[in-house]
N, C-alpha and C positions, 0 to 999 in steps of 0.2 A: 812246349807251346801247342796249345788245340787248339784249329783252324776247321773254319767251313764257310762254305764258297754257295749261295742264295742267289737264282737265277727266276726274274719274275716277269713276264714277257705282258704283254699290256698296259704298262707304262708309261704315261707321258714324260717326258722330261719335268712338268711341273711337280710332278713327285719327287724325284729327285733335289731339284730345286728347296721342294718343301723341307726333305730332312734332311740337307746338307747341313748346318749349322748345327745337327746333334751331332754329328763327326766330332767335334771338337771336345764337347763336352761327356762324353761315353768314356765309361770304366775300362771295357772292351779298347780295340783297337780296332776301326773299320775302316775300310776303303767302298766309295761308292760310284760306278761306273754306270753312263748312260751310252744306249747306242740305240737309235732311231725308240722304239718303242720295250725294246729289253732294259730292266735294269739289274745291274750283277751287283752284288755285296758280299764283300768277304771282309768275314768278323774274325780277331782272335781275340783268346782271352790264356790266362794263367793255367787253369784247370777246365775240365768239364761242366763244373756243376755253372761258372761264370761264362763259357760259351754257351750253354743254356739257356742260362738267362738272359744274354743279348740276343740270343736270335728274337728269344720270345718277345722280347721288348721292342726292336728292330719290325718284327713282322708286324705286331700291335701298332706298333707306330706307320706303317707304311700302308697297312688295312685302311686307318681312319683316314690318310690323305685321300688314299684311293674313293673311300664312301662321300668325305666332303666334296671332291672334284665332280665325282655322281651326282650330288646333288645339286652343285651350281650350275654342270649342263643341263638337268630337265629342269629347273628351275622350281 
């Protein structure tokens, strides 16, 4: 099993929030942890080239929360 542990500090909980519900439905195996403004993620997957992929997807996905939430503050 390949594991890797994603620590991304500026973080609202509403991110979190945002991509809980892909937990469930990811090829991957992830656990996603909030604590004040940190959010941790740790992915595993079968091999490498599939933990690859989920980070990239995982980070892609938590990028755009991050840009949306940018943009509903300055409106």
């Amino acid at each position: 099993m390949n594991r890797a542990e994603i620590v991304i500090e500026g973080c609202s909980p509403d991110i979190a929030n945002s991509v809980q519900p892909e937990i469930e439905t990811s090829i991957s195996r992830a656990k996603l942890y909030q604590s004040g403004e940190k959010l941790r993620l740790e992915i595993e997957a079968e091999d490498v080239s599939d933990l690859r992929a989920a980070i990239n997807s995982w980070l892609r996905l938590i990028k755009m929360c991050v840009e949306v939430e940018e943009v509903l503050e300055n409106g």
